[in-house]
Steps between C-alpha positions, in 0.01 A plus 500: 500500500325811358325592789804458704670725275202767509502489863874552561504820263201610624649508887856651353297760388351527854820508680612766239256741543510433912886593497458810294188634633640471843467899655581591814258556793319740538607696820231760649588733769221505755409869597270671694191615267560851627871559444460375122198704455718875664817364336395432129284799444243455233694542181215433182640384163300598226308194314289601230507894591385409869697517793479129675751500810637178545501415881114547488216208457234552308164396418281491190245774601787746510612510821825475687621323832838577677592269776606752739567285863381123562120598521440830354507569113445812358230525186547763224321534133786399174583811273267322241195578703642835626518585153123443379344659796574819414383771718358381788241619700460254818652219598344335844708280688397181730519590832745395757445151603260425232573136368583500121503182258709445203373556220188701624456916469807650737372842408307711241644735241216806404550712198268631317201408652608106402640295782784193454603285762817386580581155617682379841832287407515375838235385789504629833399772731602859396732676742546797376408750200662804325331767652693733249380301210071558685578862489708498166351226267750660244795323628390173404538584134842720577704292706321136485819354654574748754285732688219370328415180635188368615478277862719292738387151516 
């Protein structure tokens, strides 16, 4: 009789929380990767003094990756990273149609005679690179978000 009684409260409970933690679905509109990416503009918050702009992906080795149609994805460094390089005195990119992996050296950050690398969020073949950023290494630490991103995967 004591287990029935257990059991019974035990599956009121159940039903309880099932009624009241009943939330509606979850409705996604389905838009093209390159309309969201020229209609929400990137619009950083500030967390922890840094800017960190929502709509972006990023990975641990301070990089960013914007989905910007079905099969390319732009590839930036976060304002954490822009922030520690500093003045920078080179910064080579991959070339055009190199294949990149995740997680492996994207590009290479020189200052001061020292050398970091900075690490691919995303695999694939690059097709295309700042050419402003080659000639200007300065915008990467200016405008990480903006002008100064990196390669099209």
């Amino acid at each position: 009789m004591t287990v029935i009684l257990v059991l019974s409260t035990f599956i009121i409970f159940l039903l309880i929380d099932h009624f009241f933690s009943k939330k509606p679905a979850l409705q996604i509109a389905v838009q093209p990767a390159v309309a969201r990416a020229i209609a929400a503009p990137l619009q950083p918050s500030l967390v922890g003094g840094f800017k960190v702009p929502e709509n972006l992906r990023y990975h641990p080795g301070h990089t960013w990756a914007l989905s910007e149609s079905p099969s390319l994805v732009r590839v930036g460094v976060d304002d954490f990273a822009s922030k520690l390089m500093g003045k920078v005195e080179r910064l080579p990119l991959p070339q055009r149609g190199q294949w990149i992996r995740q997680g492996q050296k994207l590009a290479s950050v020189y200052r001061d005679g020292a050398k970091v690398d900075m690490l691919s969020p995303i695999e694939g073949s690059v097709a295309d690179i700042n050419d402003a950023l080659v000639q200007n290494p300065e915008l990467a630490r200016k405008d990480p978000y903006g002008e100064g991103w990196l390669v099209t995967v």
